[in-house]
Residue frames as a rotation matrix with the C-alpha (Angstrom) as fourth column:
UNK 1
0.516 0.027 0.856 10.37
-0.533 -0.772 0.345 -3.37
0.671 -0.634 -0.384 4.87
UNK 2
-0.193 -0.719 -0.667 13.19
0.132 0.655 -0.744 -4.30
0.972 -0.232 -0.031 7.02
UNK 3
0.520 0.093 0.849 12.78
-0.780 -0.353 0.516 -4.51
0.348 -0.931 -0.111 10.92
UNK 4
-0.495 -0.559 -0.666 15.52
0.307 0.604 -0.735 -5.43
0.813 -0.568 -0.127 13.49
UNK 5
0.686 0.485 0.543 14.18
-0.468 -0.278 0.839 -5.63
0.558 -0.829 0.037 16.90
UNK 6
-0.673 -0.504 -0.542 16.65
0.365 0.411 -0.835 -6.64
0.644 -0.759 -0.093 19.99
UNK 7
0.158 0.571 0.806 14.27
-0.984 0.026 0.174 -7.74
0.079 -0.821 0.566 23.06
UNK 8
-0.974 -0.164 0.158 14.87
-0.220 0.862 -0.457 -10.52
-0.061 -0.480 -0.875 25.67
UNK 9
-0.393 0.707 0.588 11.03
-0.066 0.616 -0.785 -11.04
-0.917 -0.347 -0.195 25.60
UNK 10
-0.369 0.394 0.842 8.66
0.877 0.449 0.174 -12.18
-0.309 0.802 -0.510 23.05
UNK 11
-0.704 0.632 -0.323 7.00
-0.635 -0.764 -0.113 -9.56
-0.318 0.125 0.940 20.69
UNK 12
-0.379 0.863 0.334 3.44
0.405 0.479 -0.779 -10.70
-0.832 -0.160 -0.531 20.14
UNK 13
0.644 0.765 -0.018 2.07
0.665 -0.571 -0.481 -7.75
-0.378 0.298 -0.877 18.15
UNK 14
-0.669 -0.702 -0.245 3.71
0.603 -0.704 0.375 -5.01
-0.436 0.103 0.894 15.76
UNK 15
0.661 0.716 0.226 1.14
0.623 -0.356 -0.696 -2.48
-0.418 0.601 -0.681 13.99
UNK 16
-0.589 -0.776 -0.224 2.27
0.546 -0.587 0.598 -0.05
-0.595 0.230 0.770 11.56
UNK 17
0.363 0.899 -0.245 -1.14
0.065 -0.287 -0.956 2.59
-0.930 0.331 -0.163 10.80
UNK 18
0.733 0.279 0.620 -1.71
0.594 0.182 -0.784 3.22
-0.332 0.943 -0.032 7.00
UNK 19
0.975 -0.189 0.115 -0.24
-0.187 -0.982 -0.024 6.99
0.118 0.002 -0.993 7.62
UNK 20
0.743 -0.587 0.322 2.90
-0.386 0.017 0.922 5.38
-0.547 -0.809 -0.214 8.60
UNK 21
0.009 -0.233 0.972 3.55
0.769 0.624 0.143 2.82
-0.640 0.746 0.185 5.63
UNK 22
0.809 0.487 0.328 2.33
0.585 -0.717 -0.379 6.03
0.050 0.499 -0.865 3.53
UNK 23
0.822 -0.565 0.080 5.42
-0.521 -0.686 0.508 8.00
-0.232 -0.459 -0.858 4.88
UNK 24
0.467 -0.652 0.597 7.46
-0.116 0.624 0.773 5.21
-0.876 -0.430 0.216 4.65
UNK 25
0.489 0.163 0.857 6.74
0.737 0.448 -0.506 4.78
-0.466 0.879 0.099 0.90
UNK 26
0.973 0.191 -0.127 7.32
0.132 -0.918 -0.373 8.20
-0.188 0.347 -0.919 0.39
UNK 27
0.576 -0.815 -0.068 10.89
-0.498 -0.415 0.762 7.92
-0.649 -0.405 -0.644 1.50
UNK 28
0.381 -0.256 0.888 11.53
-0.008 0.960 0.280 5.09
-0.925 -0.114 0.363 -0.35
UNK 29
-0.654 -0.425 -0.625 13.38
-0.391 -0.517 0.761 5.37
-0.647 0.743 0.172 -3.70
UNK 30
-0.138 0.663 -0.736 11.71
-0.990 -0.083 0.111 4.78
0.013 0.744 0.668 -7.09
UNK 31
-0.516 -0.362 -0.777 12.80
-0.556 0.831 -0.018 1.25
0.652 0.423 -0.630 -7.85
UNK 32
-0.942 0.041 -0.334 11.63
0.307 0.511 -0.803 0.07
0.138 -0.858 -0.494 -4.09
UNK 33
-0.644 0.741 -0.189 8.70
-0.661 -0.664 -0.351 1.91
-0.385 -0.101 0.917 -4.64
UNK 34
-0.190 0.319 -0.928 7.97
-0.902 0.316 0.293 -0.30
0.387 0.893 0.228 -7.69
UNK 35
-0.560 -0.197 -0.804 8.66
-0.033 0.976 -0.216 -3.33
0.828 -0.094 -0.553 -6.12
UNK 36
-0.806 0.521 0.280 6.28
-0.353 -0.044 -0.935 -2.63
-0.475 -0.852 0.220 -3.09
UNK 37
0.176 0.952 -0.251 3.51
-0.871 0.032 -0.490 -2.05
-0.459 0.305 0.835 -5.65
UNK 38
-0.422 -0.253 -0.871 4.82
-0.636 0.767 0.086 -5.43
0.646 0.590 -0.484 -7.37
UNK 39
-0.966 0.058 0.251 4.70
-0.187 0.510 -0.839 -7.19
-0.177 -0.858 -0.482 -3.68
UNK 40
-0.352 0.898 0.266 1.31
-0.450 0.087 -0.889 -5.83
-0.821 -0.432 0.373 -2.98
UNK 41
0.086 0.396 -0.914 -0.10
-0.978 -0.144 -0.154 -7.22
-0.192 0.907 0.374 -6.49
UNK 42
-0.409 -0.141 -0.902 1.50
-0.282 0.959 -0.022 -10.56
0.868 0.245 -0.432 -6.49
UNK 43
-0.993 -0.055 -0.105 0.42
0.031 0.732 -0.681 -11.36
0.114 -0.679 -0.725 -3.08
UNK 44
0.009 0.967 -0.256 -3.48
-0.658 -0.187 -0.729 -10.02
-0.753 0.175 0.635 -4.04
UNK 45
-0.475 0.328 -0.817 -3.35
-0.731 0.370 0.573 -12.48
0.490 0.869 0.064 -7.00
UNK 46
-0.838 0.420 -0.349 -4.96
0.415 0.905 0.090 -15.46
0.354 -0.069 -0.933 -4.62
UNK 47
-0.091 0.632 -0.770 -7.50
0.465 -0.657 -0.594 -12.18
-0.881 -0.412 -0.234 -3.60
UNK 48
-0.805 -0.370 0.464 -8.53
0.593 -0.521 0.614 -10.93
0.015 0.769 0.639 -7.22
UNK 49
0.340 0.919 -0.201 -12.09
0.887 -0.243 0.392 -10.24
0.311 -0.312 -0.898 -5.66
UNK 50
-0.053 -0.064 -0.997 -10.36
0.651 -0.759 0.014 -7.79
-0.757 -0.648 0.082 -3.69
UNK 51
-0.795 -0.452 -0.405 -9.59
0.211 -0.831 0.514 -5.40
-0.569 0.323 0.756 -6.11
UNK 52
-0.789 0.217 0.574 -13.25
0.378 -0.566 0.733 -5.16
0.484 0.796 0.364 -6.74
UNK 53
0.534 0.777 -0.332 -14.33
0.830 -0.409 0.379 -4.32
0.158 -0.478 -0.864 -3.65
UNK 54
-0.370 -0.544 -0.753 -11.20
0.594 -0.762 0.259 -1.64
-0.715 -0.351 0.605 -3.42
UNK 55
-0.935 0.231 0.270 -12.57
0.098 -0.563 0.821 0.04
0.342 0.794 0.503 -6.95
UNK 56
-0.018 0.989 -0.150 -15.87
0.628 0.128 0.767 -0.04
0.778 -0.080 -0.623 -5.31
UNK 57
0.361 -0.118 -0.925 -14.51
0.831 -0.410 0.377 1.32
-0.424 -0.904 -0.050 -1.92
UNK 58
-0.691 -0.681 -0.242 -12.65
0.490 -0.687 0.537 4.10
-0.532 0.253 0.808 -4.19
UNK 59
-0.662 0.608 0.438 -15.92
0.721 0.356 0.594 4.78
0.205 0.709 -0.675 -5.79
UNK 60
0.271 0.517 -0.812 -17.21
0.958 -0.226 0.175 6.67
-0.093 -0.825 -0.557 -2.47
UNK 61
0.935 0.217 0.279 -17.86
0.180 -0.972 0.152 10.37
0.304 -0.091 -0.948 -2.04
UNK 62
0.610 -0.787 -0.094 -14.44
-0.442 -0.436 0.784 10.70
-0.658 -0.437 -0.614 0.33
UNK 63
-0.044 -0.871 0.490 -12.48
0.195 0.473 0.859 9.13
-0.980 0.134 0.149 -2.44
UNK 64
0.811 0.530 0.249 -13.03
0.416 -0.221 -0.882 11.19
-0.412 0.819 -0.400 -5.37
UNK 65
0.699 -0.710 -0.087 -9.71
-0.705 -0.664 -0.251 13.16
0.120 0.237 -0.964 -5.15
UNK 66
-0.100 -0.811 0.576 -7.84
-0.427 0.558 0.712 10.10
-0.898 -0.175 -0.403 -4.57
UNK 67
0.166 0.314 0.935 -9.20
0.536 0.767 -0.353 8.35
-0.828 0.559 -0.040 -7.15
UNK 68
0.991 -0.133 -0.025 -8.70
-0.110 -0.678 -0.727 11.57
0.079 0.723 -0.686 -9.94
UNK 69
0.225 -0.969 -0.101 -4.73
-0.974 -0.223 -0.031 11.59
0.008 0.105 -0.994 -8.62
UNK 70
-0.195 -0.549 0.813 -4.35
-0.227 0.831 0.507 7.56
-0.954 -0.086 -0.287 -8.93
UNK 71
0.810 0.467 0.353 -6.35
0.470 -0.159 -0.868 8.17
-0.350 0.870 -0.349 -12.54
UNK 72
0.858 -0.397 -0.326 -3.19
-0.473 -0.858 -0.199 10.93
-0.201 0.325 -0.924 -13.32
UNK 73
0.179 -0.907 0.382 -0.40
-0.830 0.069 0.554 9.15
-0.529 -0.416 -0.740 -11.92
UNK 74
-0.253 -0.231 0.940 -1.40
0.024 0.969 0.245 5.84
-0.967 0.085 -0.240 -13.71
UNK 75
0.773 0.601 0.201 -2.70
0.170 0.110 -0.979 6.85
-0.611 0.791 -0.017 -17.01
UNK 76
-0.181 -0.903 0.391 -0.20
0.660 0.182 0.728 6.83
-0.729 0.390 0.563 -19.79
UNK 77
0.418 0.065 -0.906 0.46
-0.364 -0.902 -0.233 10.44
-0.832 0.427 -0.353 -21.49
């Protein structure tokens, strides 16, 4: 994700909410798509714990329909 900022003062702080990055992704062609989910994957490899509290967190009542359409999208037909 590229950002240019021009500002005579320091920035301190950028945020960018989930919903945003989420859009962003969307926009993003296939290839760059891939290579996000590459990013996020290599830089979780010194975190491999994480990804069993995220299958745990995906586990939850409000994540039942996510979890069925990342089950679709990732399962080989």
């Amino acid at each position: 994700m590229k950002v240019d900022v021009s500002s005579s003062s320091p920035i301190l702080r950028m945020e960018v909410s989930t919903n945003d990055f989420g859009q962003l992704f969307a926009l993003m062609a296939a290839d760059e798509q891939v290579e996000v989910l590459r990013a996020m994957v290599d830089h979780m490899k010194p975190h491999a714990v994480q990804w069993d509290y995220i299958a745990i967190e995906l586990e939850g009542p409000r994540n039942v329909s996510l979890r069925g359409t990342l089950h679709d999208i990732f399962t080989i037909k």
